[in-house]
C-alpha positions in Angstrom: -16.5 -12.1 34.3 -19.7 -14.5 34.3 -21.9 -11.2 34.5 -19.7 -9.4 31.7 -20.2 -12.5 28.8 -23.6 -12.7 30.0 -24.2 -9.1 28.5 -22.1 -10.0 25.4 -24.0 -12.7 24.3 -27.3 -10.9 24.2 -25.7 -7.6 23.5 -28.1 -5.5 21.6 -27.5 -4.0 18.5 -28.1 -0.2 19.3 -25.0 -0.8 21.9 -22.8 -2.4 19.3 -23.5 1.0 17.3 -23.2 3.0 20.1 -19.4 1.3 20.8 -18.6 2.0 17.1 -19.6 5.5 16.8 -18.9 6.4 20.6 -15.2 5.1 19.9 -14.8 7.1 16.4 -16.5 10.4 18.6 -14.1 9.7 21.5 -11.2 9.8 19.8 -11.7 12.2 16.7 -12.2 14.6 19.7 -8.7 13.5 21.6 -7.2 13.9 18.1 -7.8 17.6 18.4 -6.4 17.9 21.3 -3.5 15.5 21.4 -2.7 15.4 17.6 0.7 12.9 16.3 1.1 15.1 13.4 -0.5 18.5 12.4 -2.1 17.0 8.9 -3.2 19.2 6.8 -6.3 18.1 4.9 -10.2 18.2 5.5 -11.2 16.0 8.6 -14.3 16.2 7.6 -14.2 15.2 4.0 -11.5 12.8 4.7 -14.0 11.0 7.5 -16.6 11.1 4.2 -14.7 8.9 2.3 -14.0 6.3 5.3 -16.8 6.2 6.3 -18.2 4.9 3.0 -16.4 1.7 3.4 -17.0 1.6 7.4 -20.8 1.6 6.3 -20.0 -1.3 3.8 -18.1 -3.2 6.7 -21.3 -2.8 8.5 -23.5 -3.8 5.9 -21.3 -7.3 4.6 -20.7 -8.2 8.3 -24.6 -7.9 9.2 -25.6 -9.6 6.4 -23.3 -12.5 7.2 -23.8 -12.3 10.6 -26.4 -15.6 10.4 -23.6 -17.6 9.5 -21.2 -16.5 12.4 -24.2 -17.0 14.6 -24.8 -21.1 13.5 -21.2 -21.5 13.5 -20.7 -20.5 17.0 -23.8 -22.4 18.2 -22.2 -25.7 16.1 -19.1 -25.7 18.1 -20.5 -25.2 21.5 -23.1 -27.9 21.4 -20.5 -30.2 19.8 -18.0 -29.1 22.4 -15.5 -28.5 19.0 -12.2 -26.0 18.8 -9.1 -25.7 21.2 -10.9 -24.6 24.1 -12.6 -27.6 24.9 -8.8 -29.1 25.1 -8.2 -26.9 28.0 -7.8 -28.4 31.6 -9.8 -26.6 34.2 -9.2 -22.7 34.9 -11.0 -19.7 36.0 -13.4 -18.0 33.6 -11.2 -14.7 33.0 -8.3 -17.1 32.1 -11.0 -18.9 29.6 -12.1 -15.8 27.9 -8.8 -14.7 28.0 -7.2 -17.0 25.8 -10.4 -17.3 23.8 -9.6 -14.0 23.1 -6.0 -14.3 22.5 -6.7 -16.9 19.7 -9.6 -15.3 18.2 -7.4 -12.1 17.8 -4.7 -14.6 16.3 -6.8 -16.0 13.5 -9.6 -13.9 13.4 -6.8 -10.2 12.7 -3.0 -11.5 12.8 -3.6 -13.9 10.3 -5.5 -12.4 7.6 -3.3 -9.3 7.7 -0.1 -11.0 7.3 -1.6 -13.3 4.5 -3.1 -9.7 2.9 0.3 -9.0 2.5 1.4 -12.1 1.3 -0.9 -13.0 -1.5 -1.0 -10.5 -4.5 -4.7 -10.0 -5.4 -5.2 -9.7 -1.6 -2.4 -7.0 -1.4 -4.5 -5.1 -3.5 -7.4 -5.6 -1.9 -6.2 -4.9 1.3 -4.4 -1.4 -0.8 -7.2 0.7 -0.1 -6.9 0.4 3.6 -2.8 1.7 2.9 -4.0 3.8 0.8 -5.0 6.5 3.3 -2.9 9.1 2.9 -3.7 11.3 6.6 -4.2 8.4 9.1 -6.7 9.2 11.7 -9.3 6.8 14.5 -12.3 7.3 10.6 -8.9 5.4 8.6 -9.7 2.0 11.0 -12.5 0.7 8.8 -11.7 1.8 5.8 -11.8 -1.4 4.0 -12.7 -2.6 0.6 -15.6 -4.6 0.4 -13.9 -7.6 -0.9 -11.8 -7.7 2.1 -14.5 -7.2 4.6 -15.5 -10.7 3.1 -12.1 -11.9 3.3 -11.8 -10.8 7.1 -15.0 -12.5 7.8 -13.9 -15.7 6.5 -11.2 -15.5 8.7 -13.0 -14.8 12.1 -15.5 -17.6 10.5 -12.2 -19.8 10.9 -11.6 -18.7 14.3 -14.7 -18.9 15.6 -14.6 -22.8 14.4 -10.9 -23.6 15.4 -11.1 -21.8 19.0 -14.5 -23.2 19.8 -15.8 -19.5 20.3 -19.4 -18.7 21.9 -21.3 -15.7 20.8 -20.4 -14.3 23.9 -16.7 -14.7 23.5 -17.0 -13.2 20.1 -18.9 -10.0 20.8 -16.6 -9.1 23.1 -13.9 -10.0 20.9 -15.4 -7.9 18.2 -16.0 -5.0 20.3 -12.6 -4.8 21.7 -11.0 -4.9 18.2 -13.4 -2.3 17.3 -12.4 0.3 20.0 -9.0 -1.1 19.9 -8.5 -0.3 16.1 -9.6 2.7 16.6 -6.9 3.5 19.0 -4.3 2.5 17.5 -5.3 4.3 14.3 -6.4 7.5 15.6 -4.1 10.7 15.3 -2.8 10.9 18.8 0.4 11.3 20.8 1.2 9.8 23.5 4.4 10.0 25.6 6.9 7.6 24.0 7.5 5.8 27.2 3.9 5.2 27.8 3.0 4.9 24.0 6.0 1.9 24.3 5.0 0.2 27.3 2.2 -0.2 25.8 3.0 -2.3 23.3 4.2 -4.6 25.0 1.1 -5.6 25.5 -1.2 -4.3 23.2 -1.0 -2.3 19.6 0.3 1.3 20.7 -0.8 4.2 18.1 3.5 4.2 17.4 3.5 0.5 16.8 0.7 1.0 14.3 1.2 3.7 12.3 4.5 2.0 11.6 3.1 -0.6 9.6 1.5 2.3 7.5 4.6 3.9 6.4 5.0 4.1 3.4 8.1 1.7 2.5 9.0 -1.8 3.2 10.0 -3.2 5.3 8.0 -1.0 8.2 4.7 -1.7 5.9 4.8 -5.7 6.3 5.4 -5.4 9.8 3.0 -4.6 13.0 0.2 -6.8 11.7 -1.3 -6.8 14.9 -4.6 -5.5 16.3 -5.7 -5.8 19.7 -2.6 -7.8 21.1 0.8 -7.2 20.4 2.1 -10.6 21.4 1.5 -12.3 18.1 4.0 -9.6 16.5 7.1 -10.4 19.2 6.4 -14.0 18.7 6.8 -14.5 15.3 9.5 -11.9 14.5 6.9 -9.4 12.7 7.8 -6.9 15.0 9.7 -3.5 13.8 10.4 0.0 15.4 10.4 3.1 13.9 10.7 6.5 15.1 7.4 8.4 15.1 9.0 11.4 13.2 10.1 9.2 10.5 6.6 7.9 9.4 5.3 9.0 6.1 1.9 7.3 5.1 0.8 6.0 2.0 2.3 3.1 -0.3 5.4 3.9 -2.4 4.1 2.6 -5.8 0.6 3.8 -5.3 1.5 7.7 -4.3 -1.7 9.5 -5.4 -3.6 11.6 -2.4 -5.7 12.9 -5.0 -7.0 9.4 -6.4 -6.6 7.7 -2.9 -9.1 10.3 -1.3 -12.4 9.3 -4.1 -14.7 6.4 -3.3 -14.9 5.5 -7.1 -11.5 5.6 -7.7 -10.5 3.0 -4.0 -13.5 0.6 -5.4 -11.3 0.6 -8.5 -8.0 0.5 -6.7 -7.8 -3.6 -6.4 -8.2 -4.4 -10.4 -5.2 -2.1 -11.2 -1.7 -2.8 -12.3 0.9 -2.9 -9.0 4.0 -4.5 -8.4 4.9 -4.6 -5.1 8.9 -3.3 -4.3 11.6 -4.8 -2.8 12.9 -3.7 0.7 14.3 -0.5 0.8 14.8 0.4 4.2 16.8 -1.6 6.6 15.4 -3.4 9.4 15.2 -1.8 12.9 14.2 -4.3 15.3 13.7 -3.8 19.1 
């Protein structure tokens, strides 16, 4: 473990790339061979789009990167955040809850108050938006709620007591593990469910992307699934049953320009009541 944060906390930038795109590769090529649903659009066109706001992503989070940098080093040399109130333990325990809490504030939290809070909702929209979920739908994120998301790891990072090298890691799983859990693939329900119990399945996902409450403010998760069990946010659905999009905001055609999605969080939305009942497990 020593050896593995040692490498995270001088990890070089070509090998974060290389995670980011060597994820999106890996698993737009299992996609092809182990597709969830047969969707008929143009991967390639669709991946355009996406990949204009995973660009943005890159761009907001490198130019605020200084920030998560001086933040970290704060809490360190102060000895600051909750894991300087830990007794003794070995370092993979450490890191381990390190990264249970980061994944807490720094994912959970943001996307349940995205849900929450109007003017976030619509923020966070363009990410529901996505009408033919695939591994390139992961960081497809407005702007605006890049910033918002980096706020919020800026708050983990200062209430854990992160170090640089707990939060590369952290960063890099939730890269790889977004994509996962987005990507277009089918697994064997057993194993796809056992999963979960543990981490965010591709089933558990995609249900928080269907298209009607209350399966759309559930499965808020994103590396961990723990955080969903423990505070009753969890909700099954069958795979079959999953049709993406939002209700109110139905419009593939609109939903699939960049000009239109920048536009997407200034327009008129009310969000609707539940419709479906709850199917807890």
């Amino acid at each position: 473990m020593e050896t593995i944060l040692a490498y995270f906390e001088t990890i070089p930038s070509l090998h974060r790339s290389l995670i980011l795109v060597g994820g999106i590769t890996f698993f737009w090529i299992l996609e092809g061979q182990l597709p969830l649903f047969g969707l008929d659009y143009k991967k390639w066109k669709h991946a355009g789009t996406n990949f204009f706001f995973t660009a943005t992503t890159i761009i907001i989070n490198f130019a605020l990167a200084f920030i998560l940098v001086y933040t970290s080093d704060w809490v360190v040399s102060h000895e600051f955040g909750l894991l300087y109130l830990l007794p003794d333990m070995p370092l993979w325990a450490f890191v381990l809850i390190g990264l249970l809490l980061m994944d807490l504030i720094g994912a959970y939290l943001p996307h349940y108050v995205e849900h929450q809070i109007k003017p976030l909702w619509m923020i966070h929209l363009v990410h529901h938006s996505d009408h033919h979920v695939d591994t390139t739908t992961a960081n497809r994120h407005h702007p605006l709620e890049s910033v918002v998301r980096f706020v919020f790891t800026l708050l983990g990072v200062a209430t854990v007591g992160a170090s640089i090298g707990i939060i590369m890691l952290y960063q890099s799983l939730s890269v790889v593990a977004t994509q996962f859990n987005h990507a277009n693939i089918q697994l064997p329900k057993k194993l796809d469910r056992w999963l979960s119990y543990f981490i965010v399945s591709p089933d558990m996902h995609k249900i928080h992307h269907h298209y009607r409450l209350p399966f759309t403010d559930a499965n808020y998760g994103n590396i961990f699934s723990v955080w969903d069990r423990l505070f009753g946010t969890y909700l099954y659905l069958e795979r079959e049953k999953i049709v993406y999009g939002v209700d109110m905001f139905f419009d593939p055609v609109n939903n699939s320009k960049i000009g239109k999605l920048l536009k997407q969080p200034f327009q008129q939305y009310q969000k609707p009541s539940v419709t479906d009942d709850h199917l807890r497990s």
